[in-house]
C-alpha positions as a printed NumPy array, in Angstrom:
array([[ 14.436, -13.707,  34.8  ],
       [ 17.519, -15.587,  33.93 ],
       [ 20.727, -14.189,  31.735],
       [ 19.125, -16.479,  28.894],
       [ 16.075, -14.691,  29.109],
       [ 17.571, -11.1  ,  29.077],
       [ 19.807, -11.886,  26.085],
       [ 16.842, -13.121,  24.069],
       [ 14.785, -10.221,  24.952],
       [ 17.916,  -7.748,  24.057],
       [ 18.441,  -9.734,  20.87 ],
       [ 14.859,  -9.145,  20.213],
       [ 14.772,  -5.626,  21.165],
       [ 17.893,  -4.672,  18.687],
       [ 16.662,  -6.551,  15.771],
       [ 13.546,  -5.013,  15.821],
       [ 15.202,  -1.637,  15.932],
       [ 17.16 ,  -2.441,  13.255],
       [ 13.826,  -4.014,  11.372],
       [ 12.39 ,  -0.619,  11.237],
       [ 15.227,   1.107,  10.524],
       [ 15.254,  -1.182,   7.818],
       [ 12.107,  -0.79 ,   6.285],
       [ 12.126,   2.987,   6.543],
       [ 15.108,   3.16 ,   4.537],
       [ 13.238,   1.094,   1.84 ],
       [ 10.674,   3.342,   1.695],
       [ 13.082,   6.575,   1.158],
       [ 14.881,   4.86 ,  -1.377],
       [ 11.75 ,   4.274,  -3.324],
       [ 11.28 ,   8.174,  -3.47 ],
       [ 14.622,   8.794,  -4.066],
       [ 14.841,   6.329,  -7.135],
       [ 11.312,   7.832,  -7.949],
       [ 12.822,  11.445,  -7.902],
       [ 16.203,  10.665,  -9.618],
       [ 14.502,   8.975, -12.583],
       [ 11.237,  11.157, -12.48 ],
       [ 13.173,  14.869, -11.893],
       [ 13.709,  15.694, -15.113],
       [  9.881,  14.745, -15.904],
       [  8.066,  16.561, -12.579],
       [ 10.373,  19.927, -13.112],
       [ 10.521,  21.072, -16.337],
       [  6.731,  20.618, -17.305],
       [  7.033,  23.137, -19.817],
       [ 10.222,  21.343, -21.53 ],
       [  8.999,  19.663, -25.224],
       [ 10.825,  16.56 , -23.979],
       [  8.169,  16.674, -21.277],
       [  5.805,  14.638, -23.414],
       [  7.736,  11.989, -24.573],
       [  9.912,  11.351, -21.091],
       [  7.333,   8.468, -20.257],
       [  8.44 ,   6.907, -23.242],
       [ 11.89 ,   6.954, -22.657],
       [ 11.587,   5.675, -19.203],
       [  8.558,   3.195, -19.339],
       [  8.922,   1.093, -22.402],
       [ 12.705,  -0.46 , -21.815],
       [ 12.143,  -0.318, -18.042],
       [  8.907,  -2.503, -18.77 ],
       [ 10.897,  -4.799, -20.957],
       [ 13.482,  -5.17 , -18.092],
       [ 10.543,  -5.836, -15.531],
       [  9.045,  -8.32 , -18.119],
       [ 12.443, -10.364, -18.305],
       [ 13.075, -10.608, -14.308],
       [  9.326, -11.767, -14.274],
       [ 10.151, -14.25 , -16.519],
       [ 13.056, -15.297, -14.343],
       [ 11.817, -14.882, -11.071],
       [  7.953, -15.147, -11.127],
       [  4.974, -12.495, -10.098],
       [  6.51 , -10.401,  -7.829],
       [  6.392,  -8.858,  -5.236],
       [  3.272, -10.417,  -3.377],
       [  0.396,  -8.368,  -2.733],
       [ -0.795,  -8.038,   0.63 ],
       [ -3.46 , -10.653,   0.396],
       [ -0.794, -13.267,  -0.72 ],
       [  1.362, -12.494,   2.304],
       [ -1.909, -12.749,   4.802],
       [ -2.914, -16.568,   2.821],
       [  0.608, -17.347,   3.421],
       [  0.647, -16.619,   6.894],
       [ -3.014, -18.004,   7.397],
       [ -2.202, -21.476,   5.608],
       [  1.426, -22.171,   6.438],
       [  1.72 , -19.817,   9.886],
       [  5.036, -18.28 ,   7.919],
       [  6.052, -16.282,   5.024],
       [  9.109, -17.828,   2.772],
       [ 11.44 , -14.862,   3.815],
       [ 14.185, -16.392,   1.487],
       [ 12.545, -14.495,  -1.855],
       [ 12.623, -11.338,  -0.48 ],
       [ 14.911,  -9.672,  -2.93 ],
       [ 12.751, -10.552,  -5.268],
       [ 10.021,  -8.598,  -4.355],
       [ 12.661,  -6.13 ,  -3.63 ],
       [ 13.931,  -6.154,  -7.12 ],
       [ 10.889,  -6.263,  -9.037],
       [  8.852,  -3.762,  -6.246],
       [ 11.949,  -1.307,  -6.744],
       [ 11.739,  -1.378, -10.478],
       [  8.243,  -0.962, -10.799],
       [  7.703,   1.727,  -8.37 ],
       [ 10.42 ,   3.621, -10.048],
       [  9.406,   3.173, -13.742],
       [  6.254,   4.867, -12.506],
       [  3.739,   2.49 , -12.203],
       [  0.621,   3.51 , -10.799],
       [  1.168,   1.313,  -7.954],
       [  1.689,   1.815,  -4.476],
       [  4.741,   0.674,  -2.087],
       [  2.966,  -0.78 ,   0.538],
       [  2.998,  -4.428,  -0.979],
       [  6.41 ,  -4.931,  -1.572],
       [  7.151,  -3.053,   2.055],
       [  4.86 ,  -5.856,   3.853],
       [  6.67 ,  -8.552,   2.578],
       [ 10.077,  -7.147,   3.076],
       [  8.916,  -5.976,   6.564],
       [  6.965,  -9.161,   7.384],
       [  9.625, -11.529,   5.864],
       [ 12.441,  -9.511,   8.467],
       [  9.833, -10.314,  11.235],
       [  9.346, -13.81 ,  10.483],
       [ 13.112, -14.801,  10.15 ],
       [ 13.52 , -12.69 ,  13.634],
       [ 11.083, -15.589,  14.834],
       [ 12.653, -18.038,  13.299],
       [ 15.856, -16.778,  15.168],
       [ 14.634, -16.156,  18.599],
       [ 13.251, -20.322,  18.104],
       [ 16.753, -21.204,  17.657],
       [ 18.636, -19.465,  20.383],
       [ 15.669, -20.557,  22.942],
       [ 16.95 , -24.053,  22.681],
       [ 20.018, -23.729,  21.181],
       [ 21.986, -20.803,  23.192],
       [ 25.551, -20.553,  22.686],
       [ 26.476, -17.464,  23.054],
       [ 26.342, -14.001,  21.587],
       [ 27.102, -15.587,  18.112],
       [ 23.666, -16.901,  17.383],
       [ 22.876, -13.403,  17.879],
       [ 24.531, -11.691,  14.655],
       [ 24.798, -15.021,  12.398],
       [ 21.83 , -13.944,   9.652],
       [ 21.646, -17.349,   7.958],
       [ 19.159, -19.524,   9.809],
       [ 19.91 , -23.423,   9.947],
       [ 17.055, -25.33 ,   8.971],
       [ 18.178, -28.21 ,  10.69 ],
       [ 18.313, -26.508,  14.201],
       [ 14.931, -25.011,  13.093],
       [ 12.902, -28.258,  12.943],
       [ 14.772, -29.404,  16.544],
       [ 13.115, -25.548,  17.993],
       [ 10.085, -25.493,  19.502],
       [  7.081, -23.861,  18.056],
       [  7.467, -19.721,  18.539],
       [  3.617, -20.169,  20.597],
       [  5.801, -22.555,  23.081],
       [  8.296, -20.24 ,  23.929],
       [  5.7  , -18.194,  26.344],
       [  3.948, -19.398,  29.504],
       [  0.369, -17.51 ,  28.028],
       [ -0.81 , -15.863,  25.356],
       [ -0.659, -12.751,  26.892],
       [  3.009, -12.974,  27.905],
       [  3.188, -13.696,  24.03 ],
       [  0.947, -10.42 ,  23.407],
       [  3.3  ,  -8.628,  25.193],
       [  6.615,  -9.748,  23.871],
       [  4.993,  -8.789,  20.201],
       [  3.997,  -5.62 ,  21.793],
       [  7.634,  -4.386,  22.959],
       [  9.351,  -5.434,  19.434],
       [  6.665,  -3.527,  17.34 ],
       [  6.949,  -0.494,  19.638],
       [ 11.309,  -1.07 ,  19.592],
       [ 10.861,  -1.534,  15.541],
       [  8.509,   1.747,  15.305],
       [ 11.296,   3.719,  17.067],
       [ 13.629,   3.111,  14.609],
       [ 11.443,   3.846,  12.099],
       [ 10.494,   7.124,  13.229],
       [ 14.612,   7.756,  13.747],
       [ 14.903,   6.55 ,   9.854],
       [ 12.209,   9.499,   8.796],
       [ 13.221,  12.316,  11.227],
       [ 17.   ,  11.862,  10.036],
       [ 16.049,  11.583,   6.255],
       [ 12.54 ,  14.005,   6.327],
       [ 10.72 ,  12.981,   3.419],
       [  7.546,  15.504,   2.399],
       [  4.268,  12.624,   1.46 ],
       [  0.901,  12.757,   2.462],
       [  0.847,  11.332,   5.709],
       [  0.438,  13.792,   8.608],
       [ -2.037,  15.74 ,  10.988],
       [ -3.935,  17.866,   8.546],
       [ -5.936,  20.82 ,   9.773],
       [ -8.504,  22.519,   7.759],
       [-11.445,  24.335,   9.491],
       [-14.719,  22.466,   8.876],
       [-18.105,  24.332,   8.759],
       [-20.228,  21.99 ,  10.421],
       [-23.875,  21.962,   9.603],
       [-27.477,  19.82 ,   9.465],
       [-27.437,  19.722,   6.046],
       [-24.169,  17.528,   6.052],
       [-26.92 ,  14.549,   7.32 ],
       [-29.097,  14.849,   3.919],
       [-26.365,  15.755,   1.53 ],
       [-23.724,  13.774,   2.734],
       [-25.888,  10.415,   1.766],
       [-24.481,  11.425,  -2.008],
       [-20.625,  11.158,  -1.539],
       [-21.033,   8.445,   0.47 ],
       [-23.369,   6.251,  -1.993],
       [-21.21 ,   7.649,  -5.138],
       [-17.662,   6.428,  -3.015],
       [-20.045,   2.774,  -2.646],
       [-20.855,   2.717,  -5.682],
       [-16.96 ,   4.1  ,  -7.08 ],
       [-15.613,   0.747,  -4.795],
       [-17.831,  -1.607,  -6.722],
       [-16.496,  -0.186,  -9.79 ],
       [-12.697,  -1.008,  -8.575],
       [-13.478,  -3.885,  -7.565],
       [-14.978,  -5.094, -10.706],
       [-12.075,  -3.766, -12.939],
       [ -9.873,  -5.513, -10.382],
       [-11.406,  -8.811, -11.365],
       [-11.675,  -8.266, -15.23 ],
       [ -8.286,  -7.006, -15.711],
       [ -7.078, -10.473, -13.547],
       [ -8.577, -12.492, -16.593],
       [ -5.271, -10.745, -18.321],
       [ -3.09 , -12.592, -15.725],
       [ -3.7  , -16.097, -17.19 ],
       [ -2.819, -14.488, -21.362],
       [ -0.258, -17.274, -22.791],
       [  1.703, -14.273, -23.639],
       [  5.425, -13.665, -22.654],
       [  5.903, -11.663, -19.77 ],
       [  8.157,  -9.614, -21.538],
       [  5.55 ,  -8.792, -24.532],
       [  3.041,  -7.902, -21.732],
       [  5.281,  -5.718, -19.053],
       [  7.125,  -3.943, -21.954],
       [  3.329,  -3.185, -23.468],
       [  2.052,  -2.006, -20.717],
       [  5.488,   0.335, -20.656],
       [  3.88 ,   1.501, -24.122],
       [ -0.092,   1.511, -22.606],
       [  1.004,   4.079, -19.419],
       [  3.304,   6.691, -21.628],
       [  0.127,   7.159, -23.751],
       [ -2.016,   7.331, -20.888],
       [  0.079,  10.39 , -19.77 ],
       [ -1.061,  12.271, -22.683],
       [ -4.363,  12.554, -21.018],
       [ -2.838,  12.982, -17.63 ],
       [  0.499,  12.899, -15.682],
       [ -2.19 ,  10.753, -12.931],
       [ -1.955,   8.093, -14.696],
       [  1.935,   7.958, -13.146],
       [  3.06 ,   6.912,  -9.775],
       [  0.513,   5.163,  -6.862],
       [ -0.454,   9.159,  -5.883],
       [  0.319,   9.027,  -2.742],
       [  2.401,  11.842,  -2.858],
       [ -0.113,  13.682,  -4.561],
       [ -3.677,  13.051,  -2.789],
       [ -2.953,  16.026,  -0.231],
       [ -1.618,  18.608,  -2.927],
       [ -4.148,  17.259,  -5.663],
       [ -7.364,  17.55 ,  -2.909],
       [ -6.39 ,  21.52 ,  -2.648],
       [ -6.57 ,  21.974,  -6.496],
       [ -9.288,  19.232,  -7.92 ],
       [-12.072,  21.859,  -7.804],
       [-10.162,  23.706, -10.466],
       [-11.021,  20.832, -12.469],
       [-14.363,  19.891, -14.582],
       [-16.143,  17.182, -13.069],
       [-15.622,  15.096, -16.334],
       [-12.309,  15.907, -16.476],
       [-11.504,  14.642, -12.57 ],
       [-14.148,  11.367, -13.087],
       [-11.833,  10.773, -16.122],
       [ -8.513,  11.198, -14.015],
       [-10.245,   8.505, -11.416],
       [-11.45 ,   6.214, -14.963],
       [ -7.279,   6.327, -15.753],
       [ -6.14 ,   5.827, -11.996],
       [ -7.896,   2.368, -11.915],
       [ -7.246,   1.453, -15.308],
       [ -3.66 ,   2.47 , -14.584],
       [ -3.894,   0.176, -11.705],
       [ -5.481,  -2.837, -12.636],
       [ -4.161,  -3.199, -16.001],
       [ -0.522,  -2.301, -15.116],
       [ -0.768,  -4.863, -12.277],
       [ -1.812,  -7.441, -14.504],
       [  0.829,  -7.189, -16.985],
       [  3.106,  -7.606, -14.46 ],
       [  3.881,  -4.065, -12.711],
       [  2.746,  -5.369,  -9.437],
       [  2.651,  -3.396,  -6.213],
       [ -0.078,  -1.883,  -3.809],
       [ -3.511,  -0.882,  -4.889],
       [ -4.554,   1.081,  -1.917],
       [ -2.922,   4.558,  -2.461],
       [ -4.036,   4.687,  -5.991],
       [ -7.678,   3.905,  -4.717],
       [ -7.415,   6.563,  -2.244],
       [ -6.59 ,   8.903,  -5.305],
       [ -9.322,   8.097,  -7.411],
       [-11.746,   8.457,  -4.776],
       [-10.731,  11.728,  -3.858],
       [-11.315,  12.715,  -8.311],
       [-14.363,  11.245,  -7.525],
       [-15.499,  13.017,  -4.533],
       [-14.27 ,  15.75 ,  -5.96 ],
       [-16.471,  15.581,  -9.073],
       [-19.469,  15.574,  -6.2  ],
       [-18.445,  18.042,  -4.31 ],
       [-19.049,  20.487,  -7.413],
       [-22.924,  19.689,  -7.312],
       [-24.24 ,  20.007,  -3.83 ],
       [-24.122,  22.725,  -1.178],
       [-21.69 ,  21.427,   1.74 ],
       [-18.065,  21.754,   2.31 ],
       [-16.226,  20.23 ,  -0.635],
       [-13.271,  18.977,   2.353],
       [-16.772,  16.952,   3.89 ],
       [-17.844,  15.81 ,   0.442],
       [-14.293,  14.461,  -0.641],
       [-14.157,  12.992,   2.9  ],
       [-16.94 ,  10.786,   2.768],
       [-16.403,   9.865,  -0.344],
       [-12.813,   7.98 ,   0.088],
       [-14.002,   6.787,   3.295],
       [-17.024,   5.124,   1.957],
       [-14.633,   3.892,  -0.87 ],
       [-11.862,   2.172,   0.711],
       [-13.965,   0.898,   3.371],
       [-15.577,  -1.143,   0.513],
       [-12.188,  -2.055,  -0.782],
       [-10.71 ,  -3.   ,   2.039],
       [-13.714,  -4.563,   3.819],
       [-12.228,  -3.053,   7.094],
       [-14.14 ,  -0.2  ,   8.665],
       [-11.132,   0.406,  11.697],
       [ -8.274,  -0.316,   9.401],
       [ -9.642,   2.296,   6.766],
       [-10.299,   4.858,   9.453],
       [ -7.227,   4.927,  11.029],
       [ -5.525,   5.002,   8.181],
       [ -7.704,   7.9  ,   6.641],
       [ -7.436,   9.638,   9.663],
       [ -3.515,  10.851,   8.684],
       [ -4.651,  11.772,   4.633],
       [ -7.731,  13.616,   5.875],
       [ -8.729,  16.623,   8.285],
       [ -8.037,  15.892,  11.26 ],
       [-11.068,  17.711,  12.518],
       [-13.113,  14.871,  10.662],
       [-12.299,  11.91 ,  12.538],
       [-15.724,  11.298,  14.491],
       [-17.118,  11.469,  11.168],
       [-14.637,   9.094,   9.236],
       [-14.915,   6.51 ,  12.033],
       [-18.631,   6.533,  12.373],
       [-18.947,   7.03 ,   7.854],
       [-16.807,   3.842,   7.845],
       [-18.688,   1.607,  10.32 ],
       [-22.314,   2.474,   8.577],
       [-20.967,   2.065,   4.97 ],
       [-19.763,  -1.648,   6.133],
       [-23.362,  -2.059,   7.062],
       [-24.735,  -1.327,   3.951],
       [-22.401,  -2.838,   2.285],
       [-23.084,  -6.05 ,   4.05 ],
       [-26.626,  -5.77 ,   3.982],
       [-26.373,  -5.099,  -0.007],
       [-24.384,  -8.768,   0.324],
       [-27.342, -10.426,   1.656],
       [-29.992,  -9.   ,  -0.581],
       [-27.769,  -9.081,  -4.045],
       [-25.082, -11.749,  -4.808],
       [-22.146,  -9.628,  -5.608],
       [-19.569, -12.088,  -5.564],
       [-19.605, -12.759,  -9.426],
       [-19.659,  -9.202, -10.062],
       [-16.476,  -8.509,  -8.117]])
């Protein structure tokens, strides 16, 4: 390997360090902004200003988010806009990313009931593609260890680079290269949250399971309720989109839906935040709840969701799915004779499976909200719920529906 060669792979190395160091800070400023706005409201529940904090904090912050929407456009892009981006162009724009920044910040922290993960993928993704863009440049244009700090990336040297694809004698010299950077960029990560601990729902949960036959014939109920739950989403998802295309002013509809969500927390603080703070503390406690009372907190959690998202509090809709599937679940659990942990369980997994449409994706990622002891059963829940799901496909046209 020549000196050329090393340097690239060193400059490569770093900058995906720094990358995830990067986008772990993001995410612990987004709970610190969340806790310095929302302390007051989540510690003195008791206070009488309790009540009317939402007010104080939602409607002018949703006026302000209504204005920069105005000014800057729908932002930041969902998850599916980054992956169409990618698909059609083979690039994301990096060059917006403070808006999604800005606007993902300010939503997040006014409380919407949205989650982080869609302004974090474009942030994250855009830092990945301009690291491309980079490594393009100094492959053909090496001059030294200059091109290796200079952030701004010359469009004109761009277009004379070869294609990232040509920079790698096979693909699976390519696979590899990716490989090393995402492992480099999840060590700084990791350094980000063991520095700067921050308490949210993702870990190794144990809780002892009583296993038992009777999981096989009363476990079809969470799993066709969470199926069923997904549809539901799904088909708020696309009514609440029809709001989208209202000739209204973005700041009319942002600072409304700043009105909307403070009443919406007279019924329950749930209708606040993406959850995803609260899934883990919320799944010990929701059997103190009615079963009405935790299918309304799911009824609010999507309506929070869609609704808020379409009048221009956009973020992530996959935490606060996750909630309302565990209300849901929970809301089961109450009516048949297996372990409510098992009940919940199947539930969310049969619901975000739905949602997401990807049976590994949702395990894995379910796998670190629920008992760990569960994870045969998540993985193998997930894989026959995408079965039924697409056999429903084939025998019903569910495409208008959702």
């Amino acid at each position: 390997m020549n000196q050329k060669k090393i340097n690239i792979f060193t400059f490569s190395g770093i900058w995906s360090f720094i990358i995830g160091i990067l986008t772990a800070l993001y995410l612990n400023i987004i709970n610190y902004i969340i806790d310095f706005i929302w302390g007051y409201f989540n510690h003195h529940v008791s206070s009488p200003l309790h009540n009317f904090y939402p007010f104080l904090i939602c409607i002018p912050m949703g006026i302000i988010i209504g204005i920069l929407v105005k000014k800057l456009g729908s932002y930041p892009l969902t998850i599916e806009e980054v992956l169409h981006s990618v698909r059609s162009t083979g690039k994301l724009d990096y060059h917006s990313w403070w808006k999604s920044l800005t606007l993902g910040l300010l939503s997040l922290g006014a409380g919407g009931s949205i989650g982080p993960e869609a302004s974090t993928t474009v942030i994250s993704s855009g830092m990945i593609n301009w690291l491309g863009d980079k490594i393009r440049i100094i492959s053909s244009n090496y001059h030294g260890w200059i091109h290796f700090w200079q952030v701004g990336v010359s469009k004109e040297e761009l277009a004379n680079s070869p294609k990232f694809s040509e920079l790698f004698k096979s693909k699976t010299h390519k696979k590899w290269f990716i490989i090393f950077n995402i492992l480099i960029g999840l060590l700084g990560t990791i350094l980000i949250f063991k520095l700067f601990p921050e308490e949210g729902a993702f870990g190794i949960h144990k809780r002892p399971i009583t296993w038992s036959w009777s999981i096989i014939w009363y476990g079809i109920i969470p799993i066709l309720t969470g199926l069923v739950f997904a549809y539901f989403f799904l088909y708020l998802e696309k009514v609440f989109t029809k709001l989208e295309s209202w000739k209204l002013s973005p700041i009319f509809k942002a600072g409304l839906w700043g009105l909307i969500l403070s009443c919406l927390t007279l019924i329950t603080n749930y209708a606040l935040f993406s959850g995803e703070f609260h899934i883990v503390p919320f799944s010990k406690t929701a059997l103190s709840y009615s079963p009405l009372f935790l299918l309304l907190i799911a009824l609010v959690k999507t309506l929070s969701t869609h609704a808020g998202f379409a009048l221009g509090w956009r973020g992530g809709k996959i935490f606060p799915a996750i909630f309302a599937s565990v209300a849901v679940g929970a809301a089961v659990a109450q009516f048949i004779p297996i372990q409510p942990a098992i009940t919940v369980s199947l539930a969310v997994v049969a619901s975000i499976t739905i949602i997401l449409e990807k049976p590994l994706l949702t395990a894995i990622l379910l796998i670190f909200l629920l008992p760990i002891s569960l994870a045969p059963l998540i993985f193998l829940t997930a894989y026959v719920v995408i079965l039924i799901h697409k056999f429903i496909l084939s025998k019903v046209d569910l495409k208008s529906f959702f």
